[in-house]
N, C-alpha and C positions, 0 to 999 in steps of 0.2 A: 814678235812672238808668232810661232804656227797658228795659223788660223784654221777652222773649221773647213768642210768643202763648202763651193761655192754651188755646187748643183749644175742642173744645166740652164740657162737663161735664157728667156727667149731672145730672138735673135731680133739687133736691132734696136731693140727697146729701154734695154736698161741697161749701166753698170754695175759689178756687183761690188764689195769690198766686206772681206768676214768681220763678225762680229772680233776678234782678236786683233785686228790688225795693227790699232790705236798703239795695241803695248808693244806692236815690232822693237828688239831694239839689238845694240851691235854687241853682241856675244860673241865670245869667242875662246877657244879652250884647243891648242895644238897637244898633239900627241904624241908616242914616242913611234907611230906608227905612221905620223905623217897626216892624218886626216886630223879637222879642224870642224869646230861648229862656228856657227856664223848666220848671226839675227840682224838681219836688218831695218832698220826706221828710217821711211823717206820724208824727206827734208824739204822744205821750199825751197826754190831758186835764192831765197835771199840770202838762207843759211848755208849754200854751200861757198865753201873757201878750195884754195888752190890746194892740187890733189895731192902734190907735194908736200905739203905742212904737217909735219906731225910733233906729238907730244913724245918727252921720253919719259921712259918708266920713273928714269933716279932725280926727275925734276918733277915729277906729280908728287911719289913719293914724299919726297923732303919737305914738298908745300902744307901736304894734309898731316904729319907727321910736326911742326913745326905750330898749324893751327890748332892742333890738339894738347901741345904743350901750351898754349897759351889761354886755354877753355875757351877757344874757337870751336869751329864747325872744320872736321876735316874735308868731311863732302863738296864743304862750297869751295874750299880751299883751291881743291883738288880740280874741280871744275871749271876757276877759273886758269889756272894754270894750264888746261886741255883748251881753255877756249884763245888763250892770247897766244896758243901756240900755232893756230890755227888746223887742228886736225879738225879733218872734215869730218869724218867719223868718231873720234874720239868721244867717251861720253862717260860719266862717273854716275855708279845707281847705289842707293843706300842697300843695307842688309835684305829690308823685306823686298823690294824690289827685284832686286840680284835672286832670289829664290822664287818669287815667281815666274821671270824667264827661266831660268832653272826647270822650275817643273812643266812649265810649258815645252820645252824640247822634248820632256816627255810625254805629249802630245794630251796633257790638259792644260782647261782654261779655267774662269769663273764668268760665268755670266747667265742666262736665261735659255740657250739652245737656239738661237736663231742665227740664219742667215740674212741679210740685207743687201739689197740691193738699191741704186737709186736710177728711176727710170728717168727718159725723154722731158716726160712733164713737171720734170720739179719734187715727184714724189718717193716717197722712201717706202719698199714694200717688203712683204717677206718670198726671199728664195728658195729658204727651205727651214726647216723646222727638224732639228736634232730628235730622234725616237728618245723617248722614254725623260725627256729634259724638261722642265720648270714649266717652258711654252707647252711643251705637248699637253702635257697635263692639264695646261687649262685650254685648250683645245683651239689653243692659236693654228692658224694652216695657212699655208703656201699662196700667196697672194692677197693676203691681208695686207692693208696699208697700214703702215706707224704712222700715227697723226702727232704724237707726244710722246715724250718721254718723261718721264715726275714734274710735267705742266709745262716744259717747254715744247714749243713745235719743233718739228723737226721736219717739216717740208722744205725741201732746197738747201737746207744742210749737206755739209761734206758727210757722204756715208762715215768715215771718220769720226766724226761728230758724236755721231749717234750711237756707235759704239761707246765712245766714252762716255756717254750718258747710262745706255743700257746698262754698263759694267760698273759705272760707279766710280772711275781710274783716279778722276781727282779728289774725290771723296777717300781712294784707299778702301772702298766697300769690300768686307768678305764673302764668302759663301755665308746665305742665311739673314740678307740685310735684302728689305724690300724694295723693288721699283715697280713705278705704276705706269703702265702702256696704256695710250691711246689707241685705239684698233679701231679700224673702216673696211668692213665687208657686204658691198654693195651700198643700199640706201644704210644699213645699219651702223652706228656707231654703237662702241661701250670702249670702257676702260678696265682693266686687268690689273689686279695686283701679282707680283711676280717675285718669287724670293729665288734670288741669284743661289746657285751651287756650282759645286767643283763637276765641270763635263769634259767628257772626254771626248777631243776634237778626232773626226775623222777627216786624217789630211789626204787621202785617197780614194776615190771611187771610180768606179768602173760600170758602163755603159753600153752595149751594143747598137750598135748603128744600123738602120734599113737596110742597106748592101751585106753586111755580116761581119762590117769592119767592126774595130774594140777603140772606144773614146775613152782613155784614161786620164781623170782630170788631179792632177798634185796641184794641192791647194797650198801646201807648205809641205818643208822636208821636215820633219820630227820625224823623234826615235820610231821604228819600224815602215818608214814608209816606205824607203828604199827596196829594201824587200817584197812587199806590198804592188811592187808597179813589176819585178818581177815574177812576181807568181800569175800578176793580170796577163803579161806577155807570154810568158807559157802557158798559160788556159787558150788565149785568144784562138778561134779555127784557124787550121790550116789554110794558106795560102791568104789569107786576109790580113788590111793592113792594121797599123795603131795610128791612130790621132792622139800625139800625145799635147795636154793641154797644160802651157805651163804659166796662163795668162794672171797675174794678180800676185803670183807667186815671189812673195818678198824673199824666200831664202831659208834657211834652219840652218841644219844639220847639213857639212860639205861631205859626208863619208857619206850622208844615205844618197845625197844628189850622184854623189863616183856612184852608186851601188844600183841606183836606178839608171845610171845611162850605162853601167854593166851590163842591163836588161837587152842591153842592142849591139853590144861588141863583145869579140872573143879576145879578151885583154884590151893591154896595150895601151897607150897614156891617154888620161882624160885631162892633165893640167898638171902646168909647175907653178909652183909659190918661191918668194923668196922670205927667210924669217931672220929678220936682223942682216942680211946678206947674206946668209947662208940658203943656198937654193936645193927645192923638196919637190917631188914628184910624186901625182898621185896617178896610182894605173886602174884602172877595169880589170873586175874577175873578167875568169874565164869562161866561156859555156855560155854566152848572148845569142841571143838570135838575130844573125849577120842577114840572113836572106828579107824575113818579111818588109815590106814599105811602111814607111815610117813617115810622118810629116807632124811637127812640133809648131804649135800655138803658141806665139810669146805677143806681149804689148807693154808699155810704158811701166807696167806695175812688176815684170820679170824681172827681177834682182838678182845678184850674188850667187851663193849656190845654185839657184836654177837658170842662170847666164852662166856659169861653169857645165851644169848637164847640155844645155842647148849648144854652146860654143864648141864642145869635146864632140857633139854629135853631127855638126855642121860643116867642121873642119874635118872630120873623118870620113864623110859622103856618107855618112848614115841616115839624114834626115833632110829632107825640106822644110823651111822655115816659113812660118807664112803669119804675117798680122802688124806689127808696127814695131819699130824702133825701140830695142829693151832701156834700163834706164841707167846701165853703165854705172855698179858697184862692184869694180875688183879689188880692194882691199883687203889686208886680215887684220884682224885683231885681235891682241892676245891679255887675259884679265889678271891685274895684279891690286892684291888686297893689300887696303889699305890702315893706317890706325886704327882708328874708328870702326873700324868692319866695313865702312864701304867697299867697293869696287870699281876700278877704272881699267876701261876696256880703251887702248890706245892701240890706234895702228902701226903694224911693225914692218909691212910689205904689201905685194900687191903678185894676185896669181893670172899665170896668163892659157890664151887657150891651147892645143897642140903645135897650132900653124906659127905660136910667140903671139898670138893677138892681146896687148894689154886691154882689158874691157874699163876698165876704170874712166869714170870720165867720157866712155865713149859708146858702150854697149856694144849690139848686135842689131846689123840691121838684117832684115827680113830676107831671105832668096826673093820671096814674092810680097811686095808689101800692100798692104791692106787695110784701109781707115773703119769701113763699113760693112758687116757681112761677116766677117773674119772666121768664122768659124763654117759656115757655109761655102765659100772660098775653099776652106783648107778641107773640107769633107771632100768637094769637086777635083781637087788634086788629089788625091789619097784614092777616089776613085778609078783614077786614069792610072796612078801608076797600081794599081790591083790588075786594070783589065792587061797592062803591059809585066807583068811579073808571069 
């Protein structure tokens, strides 16, 4: 699911991961236009299967269609059917579920308004606090530590974690259903009552840099952000470059991701897909801006659509890459409803980048790779090629 921005972190110290991320999941909707949307959920090492493995539509089908005549469960049917197929992606969500990544592409969530991060020491803190959301109002701020979430700790938890605590996810919590935060600002503790709502994630922000460069951070692609990362590149001054930051960034929408690396090219291909064998091609508008220096932030957490923006902009000499090894989801997925109202999202191809790079399985590695610092790093590049433009 689009996650919220992650803000600027300090350097070093902490990782961040949005409060949405828990509900990333593999979406996906082809069009007659050729652009696809595309939710990604990372997986552990132990879940992933051979990249080849997929499920087919007329064998989930018949599964879930077959347990329904029998007043089974089509869902589970249908799941196990995606799982002994071994799609690695493949994944079956019931009606309500299906509608909240749904409305999530369109760049809302449910949860409290915060960002999380988890630092060096084990600790879960806030990175930023959504204006006008649940938290603000109770006057949560930016470097508060979550000590708890409705009485469980949450130190040294997977920021993950604490997401789906915040949101409620196994619970199925709505907008309007309460959870109680632990908070630590300074010597001070207290605990917060917090009734989750429907917020609307900004999956773009824009930054100015000391030198006069424009740090533009895509948190996720959702509905208008594509747009959004263009209109930041033509504000940005002249002659200055973009740091564009695509680090955490699991993926959305594949037409906003073509639309923001439009941002930096005048046409011309960003990636081909194959759907069912039939091979598609997605190009960049026209009218980018070729000239400014451009250097792209990716690490372990760059998925899917934004390994499609970064890959199109790598392989075309439009950007420098700087930060760690992306995490290698080039698959598509396309969703077919099922009896029950379910939905099962099964993979039907895999898109590669201009150069033919299949990323799947394999990712992007960095021009300049980077463990620590990474964005510091990549300001110091971005500076050099400013004083050389």
């Amino acid at each position: 699911m689009p996650d919220p921005e992650f803000g600027i972190r300090p350097r070093g110290l902490c990782r961040g991961a949005a409060l949405t991320l828990v509900f990333a999941g593999a979406l996906a909707t082809v069009s007659a236009t050729g652009s696809w949307s595309d939710e990604d959920r990372p997986q552990p090492a132990s879940a992933i299967r051979p990249a080849g493995a997929v499920a087919t539509r007329e064998a989930v089908t018949r599964a879930a269609a077959e347990a329904v005549a029998d007043g089974k469960s089509g869902k589970e049917a249908a799941q196990e059917e995606v799982s002994r197929s071994g799609d690695r992606w493949g994944a079956v969500y019931d009606p309500a579920e299906y509608r909240e990544f749904t409305r999530s592409l369109d760049g809302e969530y449910t949860g409290v308004g915060l960002v999380a991060e988890r630092c060096a020491d084990g600790q879960v803190q806030v990175a930023r606090v959504q204006p006008g959301s649940p938290a603000a109002r109770a006057g949560v701020r930016k470097g508060d530590e979550l000590r708890t979430v409705d009485g469980h700790r949450v130190d040294r938890r997977p920021v993950t974690e604490v997401v789906a605590l915040l949101r409620g996810d196994r619970a199925g919590a709505p907008a309007g259903t309460p959870v109680t935060v632990g908070l630590q600002r300074g010597r001070r503790t207290w605990t917060e009552e917090l009734r989750r709502a429907t917020v609307a994630a900004e999956a773009v922000t824009v930054q100015k840099l000391s030198d006069g460069a424009v740090l533009i951070k895509v948190a996720s692609f959702s509905k208008g952000s594509g747009e959004r990362v263009r209109e930041a590149v033509r504000g940005a001054p002249a002659g200055k470059g973009v740091l564009l930051d695509l680090r955490g960034n699991a993926g959305g929408l594949v037409g906003e991701a073509v639309t923001a690396a439009s941002a930096f090219l005048d046409g011309g291909l960003v990636a081909t897909y194959d759907d069912r064998g039939r091979q598609r091609a997605l190009h960049a508008r026209p009218g980018g801006d070729t000239e400014r220096p451009v250097v792209a932030l990716v690490d372990g957490g760059t998925m899917s659509a934004a390994e499609l923006a970064v890959g199109a902009l790598q392989d075309r000499g439009r950007a420098l890459t700087v930060g760690s090894q992306t995490f290698g989801k080039g698959s598509v997925q396309k969703p077919s409803r099922l009896a029950d109202g379910s939905v099962a999202e099964l993979t039907v191809g895999h898109y590669r980048t201009p150069a033919g790079h299949n990323l799947d399985g394999r990712g992007i590695r960095p021009d300049l790779a980077v463990s620590e610092r990474a964005q510091e790093r990549a300001e110091t590049v971005l500076s050099g090629l400013q004083g050389g433009s």
